[in-house]
Every structure is written in C-alpha cells, then in structure tokens.
C-alpha positions in Angstrom: -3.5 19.0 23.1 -3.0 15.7 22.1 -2.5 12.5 24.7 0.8 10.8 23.2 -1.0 7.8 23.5 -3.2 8.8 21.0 -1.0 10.8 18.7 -0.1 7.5 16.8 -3.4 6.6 16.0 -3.3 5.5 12.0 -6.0 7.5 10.7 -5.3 7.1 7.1 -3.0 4.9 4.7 -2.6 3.9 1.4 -2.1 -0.3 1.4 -0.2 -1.7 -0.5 -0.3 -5.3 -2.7 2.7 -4.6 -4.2 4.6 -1.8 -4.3 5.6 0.0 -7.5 7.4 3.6 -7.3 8.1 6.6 -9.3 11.5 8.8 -10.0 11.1 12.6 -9.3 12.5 15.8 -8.8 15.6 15.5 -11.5 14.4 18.9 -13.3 14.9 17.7 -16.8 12.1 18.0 -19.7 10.7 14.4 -19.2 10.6 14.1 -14.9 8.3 14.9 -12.8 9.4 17.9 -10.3 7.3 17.4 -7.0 4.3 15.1 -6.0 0.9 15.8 -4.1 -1.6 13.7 -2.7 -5.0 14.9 -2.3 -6.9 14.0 1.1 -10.5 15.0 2.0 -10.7 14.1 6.1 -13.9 11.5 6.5 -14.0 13.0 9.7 -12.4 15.8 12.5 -8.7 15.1 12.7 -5.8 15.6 14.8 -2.2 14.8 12.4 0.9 14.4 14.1 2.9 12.5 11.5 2.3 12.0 7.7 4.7 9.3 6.4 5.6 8.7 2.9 7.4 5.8 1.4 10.5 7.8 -0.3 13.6 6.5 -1.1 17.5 8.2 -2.2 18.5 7.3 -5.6 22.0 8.4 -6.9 23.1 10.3 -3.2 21.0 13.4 -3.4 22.3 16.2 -0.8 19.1 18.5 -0.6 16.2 18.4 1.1 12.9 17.3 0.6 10.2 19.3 1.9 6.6 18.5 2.9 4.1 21.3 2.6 0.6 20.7 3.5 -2.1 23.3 2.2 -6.2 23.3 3.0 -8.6 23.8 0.3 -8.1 24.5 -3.7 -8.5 22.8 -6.6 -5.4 21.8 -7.1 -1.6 21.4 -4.9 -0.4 24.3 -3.5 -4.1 26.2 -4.8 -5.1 26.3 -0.9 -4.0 28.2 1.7 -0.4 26.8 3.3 -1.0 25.5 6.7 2.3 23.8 7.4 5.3 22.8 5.9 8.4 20.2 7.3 12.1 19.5 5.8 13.9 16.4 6.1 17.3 16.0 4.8 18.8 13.7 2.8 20.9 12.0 4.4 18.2 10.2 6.9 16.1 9.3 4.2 16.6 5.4 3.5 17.8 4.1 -0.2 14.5 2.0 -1.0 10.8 2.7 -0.6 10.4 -0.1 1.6 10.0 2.2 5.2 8.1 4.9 5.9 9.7 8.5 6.2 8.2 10.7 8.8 7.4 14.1 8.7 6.5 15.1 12.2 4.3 17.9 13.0 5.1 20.5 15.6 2.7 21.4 16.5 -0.4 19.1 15.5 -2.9 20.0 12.7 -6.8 19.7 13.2 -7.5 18.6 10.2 -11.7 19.2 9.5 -14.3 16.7 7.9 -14.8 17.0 4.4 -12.1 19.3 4.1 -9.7 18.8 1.3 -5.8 19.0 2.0 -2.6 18.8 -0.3 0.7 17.3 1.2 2.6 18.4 -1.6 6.3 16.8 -2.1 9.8 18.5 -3.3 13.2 18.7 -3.1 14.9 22.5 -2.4 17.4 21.9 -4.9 16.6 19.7 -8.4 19.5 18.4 -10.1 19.7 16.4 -13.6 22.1 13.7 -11.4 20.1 12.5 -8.8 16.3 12.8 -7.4 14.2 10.6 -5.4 11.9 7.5 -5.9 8.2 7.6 -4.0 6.1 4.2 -4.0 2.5 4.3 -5.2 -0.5 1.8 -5.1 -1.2 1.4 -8.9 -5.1 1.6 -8.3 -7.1 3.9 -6.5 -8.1 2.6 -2.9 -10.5 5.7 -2.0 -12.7 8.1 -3.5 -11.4 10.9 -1.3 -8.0 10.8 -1.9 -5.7 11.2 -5.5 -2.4 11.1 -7.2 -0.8 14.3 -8.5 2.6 14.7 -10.4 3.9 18.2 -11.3 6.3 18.9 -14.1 7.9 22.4 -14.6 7.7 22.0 -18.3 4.4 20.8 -18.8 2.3 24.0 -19.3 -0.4 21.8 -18.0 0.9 22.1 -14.3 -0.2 19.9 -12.1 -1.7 16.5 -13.4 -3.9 14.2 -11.6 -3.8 10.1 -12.3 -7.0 9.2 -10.9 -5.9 5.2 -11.1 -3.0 5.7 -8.8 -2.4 6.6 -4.9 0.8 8.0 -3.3 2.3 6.1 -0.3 0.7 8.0 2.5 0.3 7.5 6.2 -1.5 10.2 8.7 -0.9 9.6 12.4 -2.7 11.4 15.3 -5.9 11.3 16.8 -9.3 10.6 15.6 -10.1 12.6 18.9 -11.8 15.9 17.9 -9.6 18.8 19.8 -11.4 20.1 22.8 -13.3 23.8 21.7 
C-alpha cells in the first residue's frame, strides 16, 4: 500500500524548454493513429498517476485511452498490465496542463524494466483528433518517442531525438514483500 503522502512523489518527467506538440489519431493516410513512450524504471517503483500533456483539437467526443504494457520490443509487444480511459470532454483545449490518468490500484513498476504507456483514442475520425506536446530532443537514455500509423506497414516507429510529455507520480518507496 501506498502512504498518500507519498503517492505524489514525481518520479519521472520529461522538461520542457519549449514546448512543441504533435496532431494524432485523425485515421487518414498521412496522421499518426496512437503514441507510446518507452520507459525503463532506474529503480523499484510505485506509479499512481502518469500525466501527459494532451490537448482537444476540433471537439472530439471519444475517448482516449492509456494502456500501459511491461516488456517487448516495441508498444503494445509486452504483456498489458493496465489500461485507463478519460473522456473527452475533461480533457483541456491546449497542451499547456497535464492530464492525469490515475491508477487504481498502483503499479510496482521494477528497475530496469521496460514499459510502454501507449496512447489512443476508441473512435478515430478524419474531423477531429488530439494534439500531445513533446520535448524536441531526447532528455534520457532510457526513455523514447514512438508514433504509430495504421498505414505504414512499418508499424510502430521510433524518433530517437524526441520525448513525449510524460509525468509518473507515486512512490520511490519499494512495496513492502
């Protein structure tokens, strides 16, 4: 169990000099579907919260969905560990605040481990999609940028000189065995 007074601990974040952002999830030929940003834990782990700077653009109605897998070579290789939804209308119309997607319950996350939160909407549309800030260089070793297109036959694709916005809250705490 995790104290509350610990469970907002920042135990990971992208920074931020400025802030540029990407469109996604419109489902044409030419825009990315779903994002991922690769994480290996430096150390033992307990996330609460993982926020990510996401904004509305054009009044979306669905969903977007947060699914976190451990392990694999790739997003949504691993093996799913957790997944959270938040809907569209609480989500704020620039990339300016953090969006949380709260944990229920916690996950131990284990040192050099390597985990996937994996972005997407439940319904793309053509008319609308959503707009996720990035740092436009790489920050850490252990952690990368991934964009997913539904027609590249490629699949996923990595951009090792980017990072998406991403913020893990918990404890640094190991759990107790």
């Amino acid at each position: 169990s995790v104290s509350p007074a610990l469970a907002g601990d920042i135990l990971f974040e992208v920074h931020f000099a400025n802030t540029d952002s990407a469109f996604w999830g419109r489902g044409s030929g030419t825009a990315v579907n779903k994002i991922a940003q690769q994480y290996t834990a430096q150390a033992d782990q307990t996330v609460c919260t993982v926020k990510h700077r996401v904004a509305r653009y054009n009044n979306p109605t669905d969903n977007i969905v947060l699914t976190i897998y451990d392990g694999g070579n790739k997003p949504e290789n691993g093996s799913f560990i957790a997944s959270v939804t938040v809907d569209a209308p609480s989500l704020p119309t620039h990339t300016g605040n953090y969006t949380s997607f709260t944990l229920s319950p916690c996950l131990d996350l284990v040192q050099n481990t390597t985990y996937w939160f994996v972005f997407s909407r439940t319904s793309l549309n053509l008319g609308n999609g959503y707009i996720s800030a990035y740092r436009p260089s790489n920050e850490y070793s252990y952690s990368s940028y991934w964009a997913y297109n539904d027609f590249d036959p490629r699949g996923w694709q990595a951009n090792s000189s980017r990072e998406w916005s991403l913020l893990l809250e918990g404890s640094d705490t190991p759990p107790a065995k």
